[in-house]
SEBALO-119678 format. One record per atom (N, C-alpha, C): x, y, z. Coordinates in steps of 0.001 Angstrom, whole numbers, plus 524288, in hexadecimal, padded with zeros to 5 digits. Each point is the difference from the previous one (the first is absolute). Example, Ala and Ser with C-alpha at 12.3 -4.5 7.8 and 13.67 -1.06 7.14 Angstrom:
<zagus>
<<83386, 7E9C6, 81E78>>
<<7FC86, 804A6, 80000>>
<<80384, 804B0, 80000>>
<<7FEA2, 8041A, 7FD30>>
<<80334, 804A6, 8003C>>
<<7FCFE, 80442, 802DA>>
</zagus>
This chain:
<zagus>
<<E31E0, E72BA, 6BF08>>
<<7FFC8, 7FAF4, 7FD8E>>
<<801C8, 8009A, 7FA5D>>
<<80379, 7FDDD, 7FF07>>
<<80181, 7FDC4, 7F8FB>>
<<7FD79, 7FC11, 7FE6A>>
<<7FDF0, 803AC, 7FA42>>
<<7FB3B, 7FD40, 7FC3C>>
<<803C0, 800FD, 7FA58>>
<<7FF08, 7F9EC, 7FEA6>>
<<80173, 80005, 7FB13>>
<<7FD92, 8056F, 7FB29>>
<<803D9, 8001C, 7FC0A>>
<<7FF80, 80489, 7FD7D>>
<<7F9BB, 7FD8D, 7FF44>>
<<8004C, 7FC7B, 7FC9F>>
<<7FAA5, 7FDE2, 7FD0D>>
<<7FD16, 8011C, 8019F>>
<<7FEB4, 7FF3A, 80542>>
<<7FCD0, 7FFE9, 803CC>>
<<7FB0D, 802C9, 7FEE1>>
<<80153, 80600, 7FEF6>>
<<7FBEB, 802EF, 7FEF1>>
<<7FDD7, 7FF06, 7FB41>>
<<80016, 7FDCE, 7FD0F>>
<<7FEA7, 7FF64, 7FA06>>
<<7FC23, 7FB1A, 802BF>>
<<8001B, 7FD01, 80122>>
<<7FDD0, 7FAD6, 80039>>
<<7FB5C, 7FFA6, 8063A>>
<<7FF91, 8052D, 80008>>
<<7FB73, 7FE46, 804DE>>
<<7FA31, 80117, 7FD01>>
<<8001C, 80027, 7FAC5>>
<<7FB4B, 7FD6B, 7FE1B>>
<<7FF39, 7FAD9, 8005A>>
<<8030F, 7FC8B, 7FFF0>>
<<7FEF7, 7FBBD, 7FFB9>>
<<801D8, 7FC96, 8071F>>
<<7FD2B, 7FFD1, 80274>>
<<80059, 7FE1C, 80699>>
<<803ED, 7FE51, 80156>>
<<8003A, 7F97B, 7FCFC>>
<<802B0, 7FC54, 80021>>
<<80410, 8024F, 801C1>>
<<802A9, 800A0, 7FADA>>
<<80460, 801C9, 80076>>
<<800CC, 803D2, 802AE>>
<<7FDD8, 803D9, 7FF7B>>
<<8006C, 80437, 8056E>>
<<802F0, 7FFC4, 804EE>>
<<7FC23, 7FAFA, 800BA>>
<<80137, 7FCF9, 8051C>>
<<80725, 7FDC1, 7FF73>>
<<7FF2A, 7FC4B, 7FD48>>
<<80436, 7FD66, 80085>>
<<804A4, 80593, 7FF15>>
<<80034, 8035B, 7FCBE>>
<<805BB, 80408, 80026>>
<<7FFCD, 8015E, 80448>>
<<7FB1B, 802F9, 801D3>>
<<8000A, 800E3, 80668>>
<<8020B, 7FC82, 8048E>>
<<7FE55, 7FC06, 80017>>
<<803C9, 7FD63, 80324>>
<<80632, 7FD8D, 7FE4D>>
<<80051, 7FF9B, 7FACB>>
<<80570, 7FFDE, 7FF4F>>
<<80548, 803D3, 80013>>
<<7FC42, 8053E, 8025D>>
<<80148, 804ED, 7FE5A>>
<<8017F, 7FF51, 8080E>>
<<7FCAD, 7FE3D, 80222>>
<<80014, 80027, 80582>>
<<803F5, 7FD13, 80235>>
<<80115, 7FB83, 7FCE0>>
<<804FB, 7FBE5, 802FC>>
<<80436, 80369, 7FC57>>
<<7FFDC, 80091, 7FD6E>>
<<80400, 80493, 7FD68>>
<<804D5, 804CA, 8061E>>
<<7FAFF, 801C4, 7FF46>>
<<7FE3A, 8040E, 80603>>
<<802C0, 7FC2B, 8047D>>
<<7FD16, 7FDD1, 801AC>>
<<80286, 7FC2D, 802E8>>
<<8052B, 7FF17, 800D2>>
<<80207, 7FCD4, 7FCF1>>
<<8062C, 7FEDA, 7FD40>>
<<803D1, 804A8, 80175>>
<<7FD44, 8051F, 7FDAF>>
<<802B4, 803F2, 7FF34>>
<<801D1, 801CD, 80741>>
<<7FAAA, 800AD, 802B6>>
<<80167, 80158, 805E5>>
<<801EC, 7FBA4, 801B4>>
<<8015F, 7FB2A, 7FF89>>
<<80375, 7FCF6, 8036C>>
<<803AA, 8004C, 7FF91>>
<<8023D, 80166, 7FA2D>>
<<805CA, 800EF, 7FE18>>
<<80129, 80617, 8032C>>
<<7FC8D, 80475, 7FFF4>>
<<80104, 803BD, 801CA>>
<<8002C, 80030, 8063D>>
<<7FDE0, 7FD6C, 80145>>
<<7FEC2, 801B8, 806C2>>
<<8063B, 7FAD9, 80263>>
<<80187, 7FCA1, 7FC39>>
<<8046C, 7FCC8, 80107>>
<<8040F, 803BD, 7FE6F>>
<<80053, 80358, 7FE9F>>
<<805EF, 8040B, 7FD40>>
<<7FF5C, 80455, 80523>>
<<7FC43, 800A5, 8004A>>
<<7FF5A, 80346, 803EC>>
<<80201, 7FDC0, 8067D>>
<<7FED1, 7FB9B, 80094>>
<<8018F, 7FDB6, 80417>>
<<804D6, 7FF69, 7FF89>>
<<802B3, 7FEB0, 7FACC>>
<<805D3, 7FD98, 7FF57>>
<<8040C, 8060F, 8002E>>
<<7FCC4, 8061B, 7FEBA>>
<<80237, 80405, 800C8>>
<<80053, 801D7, 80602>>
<<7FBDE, 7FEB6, 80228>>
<<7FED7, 80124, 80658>>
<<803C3, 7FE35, 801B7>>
<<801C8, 7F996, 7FEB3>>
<<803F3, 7FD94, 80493>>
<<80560, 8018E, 7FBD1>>
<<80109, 8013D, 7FCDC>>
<<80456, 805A9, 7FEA4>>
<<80140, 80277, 804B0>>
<<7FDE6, 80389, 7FD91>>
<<7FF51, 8057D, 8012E>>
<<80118, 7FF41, 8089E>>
<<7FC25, 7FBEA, 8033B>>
<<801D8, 7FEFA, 805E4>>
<<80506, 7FE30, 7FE0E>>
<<80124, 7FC75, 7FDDD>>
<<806F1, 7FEC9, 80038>>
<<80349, 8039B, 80142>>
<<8003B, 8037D, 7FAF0>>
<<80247, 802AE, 7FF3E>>
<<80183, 8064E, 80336>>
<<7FAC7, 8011F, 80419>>
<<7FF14, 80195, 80252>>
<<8032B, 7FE4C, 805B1>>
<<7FF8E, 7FC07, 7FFC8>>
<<8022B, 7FD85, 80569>>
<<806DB, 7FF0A, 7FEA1>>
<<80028, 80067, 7FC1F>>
<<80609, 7FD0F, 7FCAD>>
<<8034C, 80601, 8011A>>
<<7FD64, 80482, 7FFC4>>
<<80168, 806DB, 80062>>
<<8002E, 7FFB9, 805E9>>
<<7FC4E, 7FFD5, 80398>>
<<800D0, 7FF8C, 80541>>
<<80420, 7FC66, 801B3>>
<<8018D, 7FC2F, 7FE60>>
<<80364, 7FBF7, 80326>>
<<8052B, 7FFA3, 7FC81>>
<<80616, 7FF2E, 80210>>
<<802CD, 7FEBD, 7FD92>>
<<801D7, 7FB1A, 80329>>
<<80187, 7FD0D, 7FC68>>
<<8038A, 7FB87, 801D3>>
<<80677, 8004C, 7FE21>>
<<80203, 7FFDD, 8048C>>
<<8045B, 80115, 7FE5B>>
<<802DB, 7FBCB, 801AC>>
<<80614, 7FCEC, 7FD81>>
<<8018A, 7FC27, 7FDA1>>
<<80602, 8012E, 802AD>>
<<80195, 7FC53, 8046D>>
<<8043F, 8031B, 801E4>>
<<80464, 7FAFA, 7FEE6>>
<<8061D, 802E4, 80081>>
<<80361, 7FC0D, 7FBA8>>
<<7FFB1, 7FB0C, 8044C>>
<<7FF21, 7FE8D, 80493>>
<<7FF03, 7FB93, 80191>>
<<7FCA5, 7FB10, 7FD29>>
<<7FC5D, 802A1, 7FE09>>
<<7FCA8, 7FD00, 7FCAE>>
<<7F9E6, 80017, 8035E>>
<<8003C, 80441, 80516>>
<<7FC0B, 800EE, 80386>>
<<7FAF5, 803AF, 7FCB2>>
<<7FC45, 8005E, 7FF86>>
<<7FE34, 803AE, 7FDC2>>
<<7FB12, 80168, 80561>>
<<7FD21, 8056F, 7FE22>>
<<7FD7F, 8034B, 803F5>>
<<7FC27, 802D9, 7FD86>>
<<7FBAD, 8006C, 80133>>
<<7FC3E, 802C3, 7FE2E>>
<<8000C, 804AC, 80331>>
<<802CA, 8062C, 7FD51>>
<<7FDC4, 805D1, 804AF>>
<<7FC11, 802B6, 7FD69>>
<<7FEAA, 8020E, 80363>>
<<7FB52, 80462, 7FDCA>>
<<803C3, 80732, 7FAC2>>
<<7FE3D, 800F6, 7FDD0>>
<<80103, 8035E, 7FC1A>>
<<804A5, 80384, 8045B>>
<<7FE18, 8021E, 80560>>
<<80268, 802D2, 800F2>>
<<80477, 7FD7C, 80576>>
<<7FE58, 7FB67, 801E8>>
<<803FB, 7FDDA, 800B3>>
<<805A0, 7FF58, 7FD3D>>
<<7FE67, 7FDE0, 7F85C>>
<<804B1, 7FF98, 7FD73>>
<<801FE, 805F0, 7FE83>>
<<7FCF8, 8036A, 80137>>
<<80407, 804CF, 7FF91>>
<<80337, 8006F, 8037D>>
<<7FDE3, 80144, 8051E>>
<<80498, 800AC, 80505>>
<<801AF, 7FCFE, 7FFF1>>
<<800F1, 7F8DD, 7FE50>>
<<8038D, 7FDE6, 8004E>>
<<804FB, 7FFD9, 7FB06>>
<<7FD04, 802D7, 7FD5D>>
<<803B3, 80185, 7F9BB>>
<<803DE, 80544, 80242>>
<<7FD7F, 8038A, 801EA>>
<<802F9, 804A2, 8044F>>
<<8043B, 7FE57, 802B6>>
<<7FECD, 7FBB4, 801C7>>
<<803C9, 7FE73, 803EC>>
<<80442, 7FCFF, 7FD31>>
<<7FF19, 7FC47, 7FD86>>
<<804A8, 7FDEF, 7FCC4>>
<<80279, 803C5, 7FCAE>>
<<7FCAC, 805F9, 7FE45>>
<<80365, 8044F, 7FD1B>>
<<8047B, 80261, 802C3>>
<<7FD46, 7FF68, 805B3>>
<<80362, 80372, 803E2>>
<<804AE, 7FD34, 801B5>>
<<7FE24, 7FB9A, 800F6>>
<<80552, 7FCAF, 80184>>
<<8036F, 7FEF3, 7FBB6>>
<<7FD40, 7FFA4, 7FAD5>>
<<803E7, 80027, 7FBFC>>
<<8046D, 803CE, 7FFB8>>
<<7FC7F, 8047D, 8001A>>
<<80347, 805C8, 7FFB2>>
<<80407, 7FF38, 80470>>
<<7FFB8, 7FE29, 80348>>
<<8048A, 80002, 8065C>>
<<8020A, 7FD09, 7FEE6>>
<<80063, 7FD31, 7FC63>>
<<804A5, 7FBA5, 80054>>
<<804E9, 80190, 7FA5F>>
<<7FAE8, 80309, 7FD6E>>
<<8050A, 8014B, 7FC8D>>
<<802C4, 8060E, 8011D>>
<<7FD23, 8035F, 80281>>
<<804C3, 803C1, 8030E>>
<<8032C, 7FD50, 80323>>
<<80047, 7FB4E, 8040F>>
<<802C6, 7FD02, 802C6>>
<<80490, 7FDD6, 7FB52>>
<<7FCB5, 7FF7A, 7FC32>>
<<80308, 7FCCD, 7FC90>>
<<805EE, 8050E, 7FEA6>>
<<7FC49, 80536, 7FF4F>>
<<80534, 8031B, 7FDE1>>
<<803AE, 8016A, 802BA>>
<<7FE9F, 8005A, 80438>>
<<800DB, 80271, 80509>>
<<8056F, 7FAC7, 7FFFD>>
<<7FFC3, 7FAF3, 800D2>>
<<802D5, 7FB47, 800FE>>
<<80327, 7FF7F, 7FB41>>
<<7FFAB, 8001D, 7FB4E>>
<<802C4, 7FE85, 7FA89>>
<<803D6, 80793, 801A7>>
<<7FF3A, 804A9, 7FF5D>>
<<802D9, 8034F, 7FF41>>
<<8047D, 8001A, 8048C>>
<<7FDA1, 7FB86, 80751>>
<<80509, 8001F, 80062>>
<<8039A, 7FA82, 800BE>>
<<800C6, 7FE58, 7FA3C>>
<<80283, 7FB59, 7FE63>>
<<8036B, 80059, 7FD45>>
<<80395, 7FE30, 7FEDF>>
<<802C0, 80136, 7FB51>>
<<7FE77, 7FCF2, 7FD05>>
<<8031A, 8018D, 7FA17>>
<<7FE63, 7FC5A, 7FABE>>
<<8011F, 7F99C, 80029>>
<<802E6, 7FE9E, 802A8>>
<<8026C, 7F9CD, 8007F>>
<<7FB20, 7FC63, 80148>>
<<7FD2D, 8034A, 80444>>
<<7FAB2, 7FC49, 8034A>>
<<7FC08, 80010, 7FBD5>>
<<80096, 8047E, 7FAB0>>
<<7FA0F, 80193, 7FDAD>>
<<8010B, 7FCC4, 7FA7C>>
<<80149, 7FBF0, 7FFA9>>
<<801E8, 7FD94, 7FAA4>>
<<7FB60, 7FE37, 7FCA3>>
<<7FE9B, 7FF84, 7FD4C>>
<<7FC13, 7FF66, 7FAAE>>
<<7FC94, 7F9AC, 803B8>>
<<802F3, 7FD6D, 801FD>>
<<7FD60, 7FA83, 800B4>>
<<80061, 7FFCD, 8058F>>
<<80134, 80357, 803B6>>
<<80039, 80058, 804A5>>
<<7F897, 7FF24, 80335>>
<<7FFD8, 7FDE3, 803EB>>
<<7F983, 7FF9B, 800D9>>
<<7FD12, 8041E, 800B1>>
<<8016B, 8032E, 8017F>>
<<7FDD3, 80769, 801E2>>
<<7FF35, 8003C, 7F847>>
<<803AB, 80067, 7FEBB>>
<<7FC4F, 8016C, 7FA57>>
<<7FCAE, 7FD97, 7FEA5>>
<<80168, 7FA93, 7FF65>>
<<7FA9D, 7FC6F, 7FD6C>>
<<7FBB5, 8014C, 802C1>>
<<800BF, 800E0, 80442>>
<<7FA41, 7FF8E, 8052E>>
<<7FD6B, 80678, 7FD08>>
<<80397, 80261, 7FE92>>
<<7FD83, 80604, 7FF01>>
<<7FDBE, 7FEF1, 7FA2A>>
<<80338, 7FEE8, 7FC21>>
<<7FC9F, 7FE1B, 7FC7D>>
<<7FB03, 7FCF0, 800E4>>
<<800A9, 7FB32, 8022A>>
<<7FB2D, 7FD83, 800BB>>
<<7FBA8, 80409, 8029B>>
<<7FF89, 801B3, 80490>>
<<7FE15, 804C8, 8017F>>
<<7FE70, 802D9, 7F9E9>>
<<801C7, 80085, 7FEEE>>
<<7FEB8, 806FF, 7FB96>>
<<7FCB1, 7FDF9, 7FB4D>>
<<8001E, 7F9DD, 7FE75>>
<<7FC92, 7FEBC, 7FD8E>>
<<7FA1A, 7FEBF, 802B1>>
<<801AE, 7FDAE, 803E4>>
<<7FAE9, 7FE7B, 80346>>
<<7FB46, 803DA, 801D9>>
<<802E9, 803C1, 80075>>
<<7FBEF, 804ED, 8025B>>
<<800DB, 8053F, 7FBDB>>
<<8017A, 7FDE1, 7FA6C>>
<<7FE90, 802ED, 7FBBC>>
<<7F9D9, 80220, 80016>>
<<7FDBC, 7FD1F, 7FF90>>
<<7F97F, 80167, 7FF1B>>
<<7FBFE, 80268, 805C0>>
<<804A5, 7FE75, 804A0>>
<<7FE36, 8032C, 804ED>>
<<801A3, 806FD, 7FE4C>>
<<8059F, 7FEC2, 7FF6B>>
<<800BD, 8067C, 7FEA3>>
<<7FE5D, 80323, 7FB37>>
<<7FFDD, 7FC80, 7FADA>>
<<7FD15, 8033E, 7FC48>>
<<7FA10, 80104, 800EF>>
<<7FB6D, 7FBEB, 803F7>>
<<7FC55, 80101, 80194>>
<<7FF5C, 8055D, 80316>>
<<80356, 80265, 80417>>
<<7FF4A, 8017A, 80342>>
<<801F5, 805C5, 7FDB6>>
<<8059E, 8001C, 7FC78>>
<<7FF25, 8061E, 7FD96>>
<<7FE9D, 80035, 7FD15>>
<<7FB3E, 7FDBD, 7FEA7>>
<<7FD09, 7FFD7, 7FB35>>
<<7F976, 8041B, 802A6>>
<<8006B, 7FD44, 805AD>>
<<7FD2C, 8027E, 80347>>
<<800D0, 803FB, 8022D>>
<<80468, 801B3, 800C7>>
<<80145, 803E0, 801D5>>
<<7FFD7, 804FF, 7FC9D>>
<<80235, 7FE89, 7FAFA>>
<<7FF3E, 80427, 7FC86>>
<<7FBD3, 7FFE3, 7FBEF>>
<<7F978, 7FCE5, 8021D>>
<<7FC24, 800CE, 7FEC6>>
<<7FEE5, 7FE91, 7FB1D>>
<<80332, 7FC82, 7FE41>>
<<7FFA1, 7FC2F, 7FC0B>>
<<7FC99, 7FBBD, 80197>>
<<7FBDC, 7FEC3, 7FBC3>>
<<7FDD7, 7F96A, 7FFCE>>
<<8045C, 7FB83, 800BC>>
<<7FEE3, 7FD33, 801B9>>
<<80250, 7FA72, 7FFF0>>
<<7FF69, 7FC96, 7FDF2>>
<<8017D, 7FD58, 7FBF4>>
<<7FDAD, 7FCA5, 7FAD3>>
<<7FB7E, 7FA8B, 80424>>
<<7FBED, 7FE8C, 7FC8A>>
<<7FC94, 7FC76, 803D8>>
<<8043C, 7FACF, 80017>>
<<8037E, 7FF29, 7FDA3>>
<<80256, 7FACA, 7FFD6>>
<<80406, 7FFAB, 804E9>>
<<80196, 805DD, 7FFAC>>
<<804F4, 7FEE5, 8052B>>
<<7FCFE, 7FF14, 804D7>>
<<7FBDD, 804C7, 80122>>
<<7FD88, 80062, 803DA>>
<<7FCEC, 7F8B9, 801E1>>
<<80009, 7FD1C, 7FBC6>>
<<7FDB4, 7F994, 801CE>>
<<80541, 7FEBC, 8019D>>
<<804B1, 7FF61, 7FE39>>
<<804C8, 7FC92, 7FF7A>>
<<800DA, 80482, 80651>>
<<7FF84, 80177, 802F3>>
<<801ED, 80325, 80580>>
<<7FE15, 7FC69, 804B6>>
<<7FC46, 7FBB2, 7FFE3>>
<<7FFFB, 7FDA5, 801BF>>
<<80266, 7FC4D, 80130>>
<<803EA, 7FE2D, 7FC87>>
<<804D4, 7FAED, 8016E>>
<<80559, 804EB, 7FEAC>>
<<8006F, 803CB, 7FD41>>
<<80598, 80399, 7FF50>>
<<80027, 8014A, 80520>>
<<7FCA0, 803E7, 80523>>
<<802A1, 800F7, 8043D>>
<<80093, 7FBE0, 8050E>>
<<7FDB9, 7FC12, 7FFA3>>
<<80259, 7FBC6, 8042F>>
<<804C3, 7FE90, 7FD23>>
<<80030, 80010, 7FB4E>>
<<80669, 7FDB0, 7FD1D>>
<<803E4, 804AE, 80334>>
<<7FE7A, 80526, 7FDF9>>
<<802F9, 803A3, 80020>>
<<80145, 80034, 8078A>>
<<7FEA0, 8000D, 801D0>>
<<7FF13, 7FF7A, 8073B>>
<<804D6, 7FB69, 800E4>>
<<7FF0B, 7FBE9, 7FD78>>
<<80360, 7FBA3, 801C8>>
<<80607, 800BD, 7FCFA>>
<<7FF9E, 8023F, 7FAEA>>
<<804EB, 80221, 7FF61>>
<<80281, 80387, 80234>>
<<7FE17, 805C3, 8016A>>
<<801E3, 801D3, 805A3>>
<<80251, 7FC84, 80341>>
<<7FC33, 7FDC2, 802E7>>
<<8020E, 7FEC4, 80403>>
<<803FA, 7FCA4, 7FEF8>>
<<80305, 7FC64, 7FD89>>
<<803C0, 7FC7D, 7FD8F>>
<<804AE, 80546, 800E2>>
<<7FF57, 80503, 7FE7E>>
<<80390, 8044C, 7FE66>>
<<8012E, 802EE, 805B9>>
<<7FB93, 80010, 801D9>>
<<80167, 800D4, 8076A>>
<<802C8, 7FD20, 801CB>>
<<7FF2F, 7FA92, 7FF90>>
<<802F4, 7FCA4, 80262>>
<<805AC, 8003A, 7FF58>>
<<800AD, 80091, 7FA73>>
<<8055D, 800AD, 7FE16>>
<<8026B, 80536, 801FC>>
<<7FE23, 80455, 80087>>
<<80156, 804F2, 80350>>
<<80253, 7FFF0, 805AA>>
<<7FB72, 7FC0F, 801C5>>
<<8001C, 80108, 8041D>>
<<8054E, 7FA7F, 802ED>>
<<801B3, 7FE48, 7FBEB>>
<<803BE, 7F9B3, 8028D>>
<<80570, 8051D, 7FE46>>
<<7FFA1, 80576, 7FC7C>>
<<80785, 8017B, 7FF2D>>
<<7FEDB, 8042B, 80472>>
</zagus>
């Protein structure tokens, strides 16, 4: 219980005694409602945030979005790495046997590869970032939730184009 400083000086005299004592008590009072309310307002934190680490929602360029579990969005981050990676050996594999006439600066196979190489920037700096046991900044690792459904659908735009020469 919090008692006014005074407090002790003045329990010669009752009265007053009394009254610091109980003003000393709604004091007290005041103090645990404000505290046991911060405490409640940290509790439902702290579950958020808890549940916000377990679950990702991820944001796909349709405008569809999906709630997976932590290790769902890995194997499905795996999988858009992997298919990434196959489309751009396809990619080298198809451009080295072309000649220069088909590979022109504004031709669609480039743009589609550019577009590609920005889109799944933060898939591949994520991933040899992992590989060679580097941290991953906390900002990219949030923004991976809408970068690899981007990066997935740009692929595939770049398959398509592969796969029509």
């Amino acid at each position: 219980m919090l008692l006014d400083p005074g407090a002790h000086r003045e329990i010669a005299r009752p009265d007053r005694a009394v009254r610091s004592v109980s003003l000393s008590r709604a004091v007290a009072e005041r103090v645990d409602r404000r505290f046991s309310w911060i405490l409640r307002a940290l509790g439902l934190v702290a579950t958020l945030a808890i549940s916000a680490c377990s679950a990702v929602l991820v944001r796909y360029p349709d405008g569809a979005t999906a709630w997976q579990s932590r290790a769902e969005f890995a194997i499905y981050v795996e999988q858009v790495f992997r298919f990434h990676n196959r489309v751009v050996n396809d990619l080298i594999v198809t451009t080295s046997l072309l000649d220069g006439e088909e590979l022109d600066a504004n031709s669609p196979l480039v743009n589609s590869e550019r577009t590609m190489a920005v889109a799944c920037r933060d898939l591949n700096d994520t991933v040899s970032a992992s590989y060679e046991g580097r941290e991953t900044s906390f900002f990219r690792k949030l923004q991976l939730p809408a970068t690899v459904p981007a990066c997935e659908a740009a692929t595939k735009s770049l398959e398509i184009l592969l796969n029509e020469l």
